[in-house]
C-alpha positions in Angstrom: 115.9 -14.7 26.9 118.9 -16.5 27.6 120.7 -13.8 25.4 120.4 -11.3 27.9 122.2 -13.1 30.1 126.0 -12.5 31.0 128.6 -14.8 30.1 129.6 -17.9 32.1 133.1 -17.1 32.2 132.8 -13.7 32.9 130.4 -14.6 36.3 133.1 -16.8 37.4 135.8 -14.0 37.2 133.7 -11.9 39.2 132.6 -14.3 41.5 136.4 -15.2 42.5 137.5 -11.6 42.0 134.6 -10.6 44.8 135.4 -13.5 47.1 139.0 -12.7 47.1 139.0 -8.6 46.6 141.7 -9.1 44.3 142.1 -9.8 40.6 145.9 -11.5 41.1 144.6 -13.9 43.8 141.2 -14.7 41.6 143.7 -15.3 38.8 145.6 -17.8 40.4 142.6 -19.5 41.3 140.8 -19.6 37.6 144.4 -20.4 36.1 144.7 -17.2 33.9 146.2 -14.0 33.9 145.2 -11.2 36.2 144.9 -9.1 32.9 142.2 -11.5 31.9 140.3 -11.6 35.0 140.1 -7.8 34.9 138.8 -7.9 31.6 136.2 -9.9 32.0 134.6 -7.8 34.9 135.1 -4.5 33.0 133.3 -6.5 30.2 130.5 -7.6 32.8 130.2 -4.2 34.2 129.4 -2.7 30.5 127.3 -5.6 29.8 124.9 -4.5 33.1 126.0 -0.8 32.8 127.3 -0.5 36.5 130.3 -0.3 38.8 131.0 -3.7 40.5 134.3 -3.0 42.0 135.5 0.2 43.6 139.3 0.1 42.8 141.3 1.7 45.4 144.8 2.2 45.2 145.5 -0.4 47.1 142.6 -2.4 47.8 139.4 -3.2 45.5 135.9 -2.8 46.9 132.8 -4.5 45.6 129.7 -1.3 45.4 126.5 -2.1 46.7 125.7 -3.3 43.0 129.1 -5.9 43.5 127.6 -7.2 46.7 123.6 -7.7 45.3 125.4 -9.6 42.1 127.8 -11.7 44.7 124.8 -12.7 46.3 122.6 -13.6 43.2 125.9 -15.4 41.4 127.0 -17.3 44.7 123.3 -18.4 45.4 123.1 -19.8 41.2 126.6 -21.4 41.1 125.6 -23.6 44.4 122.1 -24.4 42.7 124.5 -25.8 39.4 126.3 -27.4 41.6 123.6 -29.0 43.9 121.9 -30.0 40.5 125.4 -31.3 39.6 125.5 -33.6 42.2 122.4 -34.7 41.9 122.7 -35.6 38.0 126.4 -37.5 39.1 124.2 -39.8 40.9 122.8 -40.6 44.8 125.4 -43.4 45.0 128.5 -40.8 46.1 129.2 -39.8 49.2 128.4 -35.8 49.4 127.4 -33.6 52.6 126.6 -30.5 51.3 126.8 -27.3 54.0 126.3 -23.4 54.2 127.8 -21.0 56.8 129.2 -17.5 56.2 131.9 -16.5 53.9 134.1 -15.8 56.8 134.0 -19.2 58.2 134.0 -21.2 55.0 137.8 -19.1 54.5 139.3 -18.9 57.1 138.1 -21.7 59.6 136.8 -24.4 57.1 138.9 -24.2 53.8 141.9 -24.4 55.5 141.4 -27.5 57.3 139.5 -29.3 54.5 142.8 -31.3 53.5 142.5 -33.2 56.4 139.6 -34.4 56.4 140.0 -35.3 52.3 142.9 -37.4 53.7 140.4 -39.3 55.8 137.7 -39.5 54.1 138.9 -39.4 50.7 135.0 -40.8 48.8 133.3 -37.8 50.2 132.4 -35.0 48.8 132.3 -31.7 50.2 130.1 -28.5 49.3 130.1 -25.0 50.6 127.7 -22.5 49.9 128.7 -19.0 51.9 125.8 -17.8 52.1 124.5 -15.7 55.2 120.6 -16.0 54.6 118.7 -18.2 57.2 117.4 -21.6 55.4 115.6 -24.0 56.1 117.4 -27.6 56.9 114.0 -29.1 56.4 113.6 -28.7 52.9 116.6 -30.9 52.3 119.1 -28.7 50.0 121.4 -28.9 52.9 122.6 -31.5 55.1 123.9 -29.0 57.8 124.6 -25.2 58.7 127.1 -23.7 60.5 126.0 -20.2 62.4 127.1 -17.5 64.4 124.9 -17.1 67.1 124.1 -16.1 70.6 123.9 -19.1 72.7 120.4 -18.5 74.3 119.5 -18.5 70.6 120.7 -22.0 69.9 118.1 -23.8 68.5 117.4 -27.8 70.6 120.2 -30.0 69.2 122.6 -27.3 68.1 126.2 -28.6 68.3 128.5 -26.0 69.6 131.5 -25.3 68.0 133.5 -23.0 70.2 133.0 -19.5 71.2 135.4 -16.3 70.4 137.4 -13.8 71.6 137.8 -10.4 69.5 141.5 -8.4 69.3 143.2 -6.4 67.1 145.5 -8.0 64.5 148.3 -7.0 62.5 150.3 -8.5 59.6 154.4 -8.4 60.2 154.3 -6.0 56.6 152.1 -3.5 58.4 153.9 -3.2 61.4 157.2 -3.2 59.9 155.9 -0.7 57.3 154.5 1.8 59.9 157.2 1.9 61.9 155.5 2.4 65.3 155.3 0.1 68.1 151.9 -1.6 69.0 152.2 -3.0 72.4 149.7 -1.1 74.1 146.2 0.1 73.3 147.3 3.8 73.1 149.6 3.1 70.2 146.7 2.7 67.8 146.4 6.6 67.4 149.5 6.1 65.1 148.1 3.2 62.5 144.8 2.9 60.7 142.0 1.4 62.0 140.1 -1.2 59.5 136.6 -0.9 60.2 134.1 -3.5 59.6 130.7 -1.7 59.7 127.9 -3.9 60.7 124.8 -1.6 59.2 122.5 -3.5 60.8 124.2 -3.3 64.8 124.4 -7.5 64.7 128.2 -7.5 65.7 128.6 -4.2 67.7 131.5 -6.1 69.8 133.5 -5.8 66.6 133.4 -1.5 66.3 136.5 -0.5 67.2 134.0 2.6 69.5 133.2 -0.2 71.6 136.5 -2.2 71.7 138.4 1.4 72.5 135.9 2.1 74.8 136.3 -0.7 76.9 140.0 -0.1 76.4 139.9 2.3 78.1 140.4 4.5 75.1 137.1 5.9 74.0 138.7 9.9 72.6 141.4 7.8 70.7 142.0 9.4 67.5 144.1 7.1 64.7 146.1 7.9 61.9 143.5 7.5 59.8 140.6 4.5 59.0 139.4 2.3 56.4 135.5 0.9 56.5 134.2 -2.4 55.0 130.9 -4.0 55.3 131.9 -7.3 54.9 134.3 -8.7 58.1 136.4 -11.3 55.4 137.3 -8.2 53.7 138.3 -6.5 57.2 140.6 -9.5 57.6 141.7 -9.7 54.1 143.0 -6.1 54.1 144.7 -6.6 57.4 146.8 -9.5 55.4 147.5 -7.0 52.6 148.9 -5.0 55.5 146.6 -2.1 55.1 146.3 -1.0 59.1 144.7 -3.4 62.0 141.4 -4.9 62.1 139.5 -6.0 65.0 139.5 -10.2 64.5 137.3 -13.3 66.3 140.0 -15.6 67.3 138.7 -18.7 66.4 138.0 -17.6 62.6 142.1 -16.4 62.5 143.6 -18.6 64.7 145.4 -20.5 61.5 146.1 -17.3 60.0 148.3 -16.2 63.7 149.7 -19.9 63.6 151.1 -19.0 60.3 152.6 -15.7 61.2 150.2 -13.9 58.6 148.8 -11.8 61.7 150.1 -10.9 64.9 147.8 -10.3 68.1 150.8 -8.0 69.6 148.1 -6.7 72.2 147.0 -8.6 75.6 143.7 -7.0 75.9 141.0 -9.4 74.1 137.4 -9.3 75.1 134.6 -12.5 74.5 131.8 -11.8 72.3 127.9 -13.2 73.2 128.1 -15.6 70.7 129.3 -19.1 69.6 129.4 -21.0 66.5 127.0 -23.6 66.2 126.3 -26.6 64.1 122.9 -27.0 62.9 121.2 -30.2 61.6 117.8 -31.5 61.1 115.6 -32.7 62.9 114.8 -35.1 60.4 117.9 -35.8 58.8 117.4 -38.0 55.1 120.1 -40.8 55.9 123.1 -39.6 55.0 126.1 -42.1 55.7 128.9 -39.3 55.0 127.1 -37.1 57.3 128.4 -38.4 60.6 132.0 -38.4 60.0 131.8 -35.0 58.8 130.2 -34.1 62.2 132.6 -36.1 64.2 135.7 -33.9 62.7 134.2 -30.9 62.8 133.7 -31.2 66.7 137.1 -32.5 66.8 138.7 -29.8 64.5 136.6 -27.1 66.7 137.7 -28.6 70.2 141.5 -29.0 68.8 141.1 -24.7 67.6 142.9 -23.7 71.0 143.8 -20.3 71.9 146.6 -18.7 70.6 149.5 -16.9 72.2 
């Protein structure tokens, strides 16, 4: 019965508070208070009698309940909005895309003024959403993955491949007082840890990045694991200790002195990010130029210093 179901307004405070790990930043986003936002979720975690958020001092978690409803919410809210679109009418320019959360934050969103500004009729829509689909089926107009070149499926577009290295915001650094100019002077900051449960990303355990270091007995001050990498990164803005980063996903983030990459040593990673599109697209005028910028916002993604 619908009854059973939690309220609207409730989901969406949960579903910005577990994109963002962070009530304030959720706040801003919904236009309320932070007060409000936190209410609602301890109001949604009585309504389903579990823990979604683990709350740290300074950092909030989602359990492994958080992460199944995150999943469920983020996979209804882009089926309202797909039936949204569809309702507004075939006549409007919309190219509707899914890729990971990662990439939708920090590669996609932050880019996306531009191309409103040059292609202000179109629509965009984003579903972060890691499960494979099928283009096929027509829900999607196009995907972007992370994936190892040999496994590129015929007619892949690739985007650009990636580099991993340790990142730091100024706060941390300046907070810790040590120096980080050499691989060694990790033993004296904490380690963010993005644990991949299923091995998919092993180039992103800081075992293996020491270990090629150079570094594999290195001891640090002390660690903090994720299973998500956005929350990695997101915690190494909050200035919580460094996190092992792909370039090309915080390349905007070391542009705008959020992060620093104070260390030289940076090793490539097997795969590349692809855009996927199929093989028998529906016609889709507003597809094209969304194509066209993403290969020129990917080829104009340099390296940074």
């Amino acid at each position: 019965m619908h009854d059973d179901l939690p309220p609207l307004d409730a989901l969406r405070a949960f579903e910005a508070a577990a994109r963002h790990l962070s009530f304030t930043r959720a706040a801003e986003e919904l236009f309320v208070t932070q007060s409000a936002v936190s209410k609602q979720v301890i109001a949604l975690e009585s309504a389903l009698e579990t823990r979604l958020f683990e709350r740290k001092t300074r950092a909030l978690l989602l359990t492994d309940a958080g992460e199944r409803l995150q999943r469920a919410v983020d996979a209804a809210f882009s089926e309202l909005r797909a039936a949204r679109a569809d309702l507004r009418g075939a006549g409007e320019p919309i190219v509707t895309l899914t890729t990971t959360q990662a990439f939708a934050s920090f590669w996609l969103i932050p880019r996306l003024d531009d191309f409103r500004r040059r292609h202000p009729g179109v629509d965009i829509r984003i579903s972060a959403d890691t499960r494979v689909v099928d283009l096929e089926r027509g829900r999607f107009d196009c995907a972007v993955r992370y994936l190892r070149d040999r496994h590129a499926p015929a007619g892949a577009v690739r985007l650009f491949g990636d580099t991993v290295l340790p990142v730091i915001s100024p706060g941390c650094l300046a907070k810790s007082g040590r120096p980080l100019a050499k691989p060694s002077d990790l033993a004296h900051h904490v380690l963010l840890a993005y644990e991949d449960d299923e091995q998919r990303r092993p180039w992103l355990s800081w075992a293996v990045w020491l270990e090629m270091a150079g570094l594999p007995r290195l001891r640090p001050a002390g660690s903090v694991a994720f299973n998500q990498y956005a929350s990695a990164i997101r915690a190494a803005v909050d200035s919580q200790g460094v996190a092992l980063a792909t370039l090309g996903l915080v390349a905007e983030l070391l542009r705008e002195g959020k992060l620093l990459a104070p260390l030289p040593q940076r090793f490539s990673t097997p795969r590349s990010y692809y855009l996927l599109l199929p093989e028998q697209a529906r016609p889709n005028p507003a597809l094209e130029p969304f194509r066209l910028w993403l290969a020129e916002q990917a080829g104009a993604a340099v390296d940074v210093p």
